[in-house]
N, C-alpha and C positions, 0 to 999 in steps of 0.2 A: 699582087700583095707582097709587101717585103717578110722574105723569112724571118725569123726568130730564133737570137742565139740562146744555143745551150750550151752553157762551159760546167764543167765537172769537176773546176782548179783552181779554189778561189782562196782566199786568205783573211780574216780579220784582224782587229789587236788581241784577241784573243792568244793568236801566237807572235810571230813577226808583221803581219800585215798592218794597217793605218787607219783601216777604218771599221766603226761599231760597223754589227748586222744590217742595221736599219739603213744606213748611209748607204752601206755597200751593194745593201739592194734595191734602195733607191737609182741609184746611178746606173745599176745595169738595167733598172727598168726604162728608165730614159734612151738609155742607148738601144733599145729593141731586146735585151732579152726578155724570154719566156720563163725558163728553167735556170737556175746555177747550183752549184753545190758547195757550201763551204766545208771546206778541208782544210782545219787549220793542222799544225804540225802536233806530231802526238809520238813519243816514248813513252818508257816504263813512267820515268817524273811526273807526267801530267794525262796520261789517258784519262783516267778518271773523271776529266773537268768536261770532256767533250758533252756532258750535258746541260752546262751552266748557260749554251743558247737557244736552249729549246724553247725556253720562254720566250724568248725574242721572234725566234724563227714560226713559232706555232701563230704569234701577234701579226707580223708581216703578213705571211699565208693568209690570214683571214682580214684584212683590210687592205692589202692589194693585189694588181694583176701582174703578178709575176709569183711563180712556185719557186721557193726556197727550200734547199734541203741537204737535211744533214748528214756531214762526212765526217771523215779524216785522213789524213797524209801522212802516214811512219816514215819520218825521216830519219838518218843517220843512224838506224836501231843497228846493232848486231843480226849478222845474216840468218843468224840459228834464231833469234826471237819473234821476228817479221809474223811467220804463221799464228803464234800465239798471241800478237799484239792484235793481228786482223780482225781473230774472232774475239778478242776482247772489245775490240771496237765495235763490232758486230753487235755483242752482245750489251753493249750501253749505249746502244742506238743509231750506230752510223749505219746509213743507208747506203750510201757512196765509200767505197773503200781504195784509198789510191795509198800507192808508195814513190816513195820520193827514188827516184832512177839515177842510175850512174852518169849524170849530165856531165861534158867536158869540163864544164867550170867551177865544180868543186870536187873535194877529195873523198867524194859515197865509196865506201869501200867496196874491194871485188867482192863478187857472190851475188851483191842486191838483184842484182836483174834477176837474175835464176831462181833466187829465192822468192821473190814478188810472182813470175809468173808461173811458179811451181805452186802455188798457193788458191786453194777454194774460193776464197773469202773477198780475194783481192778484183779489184772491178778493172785499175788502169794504174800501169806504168807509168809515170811520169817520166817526162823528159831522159828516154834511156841512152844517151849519148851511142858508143860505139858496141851497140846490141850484136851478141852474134845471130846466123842466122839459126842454129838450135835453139837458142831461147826462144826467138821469134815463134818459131814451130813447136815448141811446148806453151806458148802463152796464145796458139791461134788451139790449140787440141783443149787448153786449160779457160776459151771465152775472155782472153785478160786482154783486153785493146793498148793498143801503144799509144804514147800521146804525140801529138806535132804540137810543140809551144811555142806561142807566142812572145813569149818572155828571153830580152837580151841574154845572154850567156848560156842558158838551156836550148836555143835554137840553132846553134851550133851543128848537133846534130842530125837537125829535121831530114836533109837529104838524104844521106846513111841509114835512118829507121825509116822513109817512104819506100823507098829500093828494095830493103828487106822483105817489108809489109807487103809491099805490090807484088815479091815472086812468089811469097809463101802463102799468100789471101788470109794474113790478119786484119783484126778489123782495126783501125785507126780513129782517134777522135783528135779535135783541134782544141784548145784549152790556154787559158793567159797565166795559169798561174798567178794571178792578179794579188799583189801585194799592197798597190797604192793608185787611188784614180789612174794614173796617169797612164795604167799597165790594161784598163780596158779595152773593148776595142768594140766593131760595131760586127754586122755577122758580114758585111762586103771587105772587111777587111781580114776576116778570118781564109775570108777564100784565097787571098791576094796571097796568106802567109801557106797557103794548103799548095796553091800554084806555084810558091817560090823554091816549095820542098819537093819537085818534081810530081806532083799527083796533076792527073788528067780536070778537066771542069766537072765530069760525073764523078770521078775519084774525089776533088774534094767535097763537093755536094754531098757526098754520102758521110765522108769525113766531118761535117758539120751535121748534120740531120741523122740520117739513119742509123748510125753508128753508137751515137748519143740517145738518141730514141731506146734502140736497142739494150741498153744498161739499165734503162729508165722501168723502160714495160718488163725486164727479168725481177726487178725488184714491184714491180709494182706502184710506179710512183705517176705513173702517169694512165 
């Protein structure tokens, strides 16, 4: 039986991304996912809207076979706001809580990582480019997983944060960041990009399943 991906990194037009809810979970249900999470991007400007897809998202869930479920991704916030934007997330429904990480390819100011996995609330680092390994070890003490992405310019990093992850025993998950079709992927490709970032075939296996399972059953969504 072919596994089933779970990605916990998705994006509609809600924020920057390309596609409505429906589409977006159309397409990954075709490609074999199971589970995703939309995280569209969220500051002080617009948290407040992160509810404007529950209607969508509650419609999907209940007419097809694939679980949809609701996040959000703090990007670009100030490093002193992060805590207080998570639980506000929190508190208007995000089940998925990720922060946008200091990826080589844009200019996330310093602190974010630190402040991401110094945080309760927070579930995954995004694409944390050149993580130290303290953070690492406050985000493996703190349950906050690193992400391995998929996504051109945020992968950059993948091998730097596996190496980390592997000596410290954080947990890791694999994620596309998915902004537009073209950015999904199927779950044998997920492993291809878990292999490229030096993790073992049981390393990425878990990197794609267990890992992501893991986030899933602390929130209770599965």
């Amino acid at each position: 039986m072919t596994n089933k991906r779970i990605d916990l990194h998705m994006h509609t037009l809600f924020s920057d991304g390309e596609l409505l809810p429906s589409e977006l979970a159309r397409r990954s249900e075709v490609l074999g996912h199971s589970t995703i999470a939309i995280t569209d991007h969220v500051d002080y400007s617009n948290i407040n809207t992160i509810t404007e897809i529950t209607e969508a998202i509650e419609d999907i869930n209940a007419n097809w076979d694939i679980n949809v479920i609701l996040g959000a991704e703090i990007t670009h916030a100030p490093t002193k706001s992060i805590p207080a934007l998570a639980k506000k997330a929190r508190e208007l429904g995000a089940k998925i809580v990720v922060v946008h990480g200091e990826t080589l390819s844009e200019p996330v100011i310093s602190g974010t990582n630190l402040a991401a996995v110094s945080c309760e609330d927070v579930d995954i680092l995004a694409h944390p480019g050149l993580i130290t390994k303290e953070e690492v070890e406050i985000a493996k003490k703190n349950d906050v997983a690193l992400e391995i992405s998929a996504r051109k310019g945020h992968s950059l990093g993948n091998g730097h944060v596996a190496n980390l992850a592997k000596e410290v025993g954080c947990d890791l998950v694999i994620n596309t960041d998915t902004h537009s079709p073209d950015d999904l992927i199927t779950f044998e490709r997920s492993i291809e990009i878990a292999l490229g970032a030096g993790l073992s075939k049981e390393e990425a296996l878990k990197a794609a399943i267990d890992n992501p399972q893991k986030i899933l059953k602390r929130h209770d969504l599965i």
